[in-house]
C-alpha positions in Angstrom: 0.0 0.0 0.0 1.0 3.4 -0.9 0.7 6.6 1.0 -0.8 9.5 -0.4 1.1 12.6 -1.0 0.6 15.5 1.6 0.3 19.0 -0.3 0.5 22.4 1.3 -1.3 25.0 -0.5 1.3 28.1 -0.5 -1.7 30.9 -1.7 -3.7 30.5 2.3 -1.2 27.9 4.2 -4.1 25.1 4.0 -2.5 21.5 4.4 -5.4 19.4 5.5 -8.5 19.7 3.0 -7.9 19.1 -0.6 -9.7 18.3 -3.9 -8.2 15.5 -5.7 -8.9 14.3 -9.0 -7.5 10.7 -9.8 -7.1 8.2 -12.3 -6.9 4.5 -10.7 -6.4 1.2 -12.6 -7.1 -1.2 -9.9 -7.6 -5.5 -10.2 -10.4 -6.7 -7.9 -12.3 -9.4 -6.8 -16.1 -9.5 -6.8 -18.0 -11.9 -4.9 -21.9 -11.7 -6.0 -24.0 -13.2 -3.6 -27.0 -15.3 -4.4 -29.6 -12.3 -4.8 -27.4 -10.4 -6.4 -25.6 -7.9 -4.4 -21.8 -7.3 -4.8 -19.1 -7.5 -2.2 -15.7 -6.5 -3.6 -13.4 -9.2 -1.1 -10.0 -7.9 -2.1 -9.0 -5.0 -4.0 -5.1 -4.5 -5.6 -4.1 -1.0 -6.7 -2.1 -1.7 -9.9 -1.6 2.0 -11.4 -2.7 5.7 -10.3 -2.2 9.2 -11.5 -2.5 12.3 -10.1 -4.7 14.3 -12.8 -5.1 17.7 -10.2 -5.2 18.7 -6.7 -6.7 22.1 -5.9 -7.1 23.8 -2.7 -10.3 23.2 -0.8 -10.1 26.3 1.5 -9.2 28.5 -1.2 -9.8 27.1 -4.6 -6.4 27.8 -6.2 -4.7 24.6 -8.2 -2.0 26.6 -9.3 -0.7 27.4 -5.9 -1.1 23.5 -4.2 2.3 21.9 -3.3 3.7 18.1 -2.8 5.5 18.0 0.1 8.3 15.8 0.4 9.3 13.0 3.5 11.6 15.8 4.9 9.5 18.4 5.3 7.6 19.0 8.9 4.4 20.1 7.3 5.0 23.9 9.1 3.8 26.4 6.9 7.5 28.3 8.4 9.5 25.6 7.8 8.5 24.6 4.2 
């Protein structure tokens, strides 16, 4: 399992709430019960991409940042 990317938006400081638009190629196992309804037992994320992340406080893509493993997450360390 992979961890998501944290992001810092630089425009308002925001590094909790963000809008993230995704493309996921996943391989999964679906178990169909009797009547019909679906339970999805196991799920394996084999590719994903990162199409746009845009600020939820403030609504600006352009200013959203990946922060790296090194960075605290303090807007005044970055």
């Amino acid at each position: 399992m992979t961890i998501p990317a944290r992001y810092r938006c630089t425009a308002c400081g925001n590094l909790t709430r963000f809008d993230v638009i995704a493309t996921r190629r996943t391989r999964e196992y679906y178990h169909f019960t009797v009547g019909g309804e679906l339970e999805i037992e196991t799920a394996e994320m084999l590719d994903e991409t990162v199409d746009d992340v845009s600020c939820r406080w403030c609504g600006r893509p352009d200013d959203v940042v990946e922060l790296d493993g090194t960075t605290t997450g303090d807007p005044g360390l970055i």
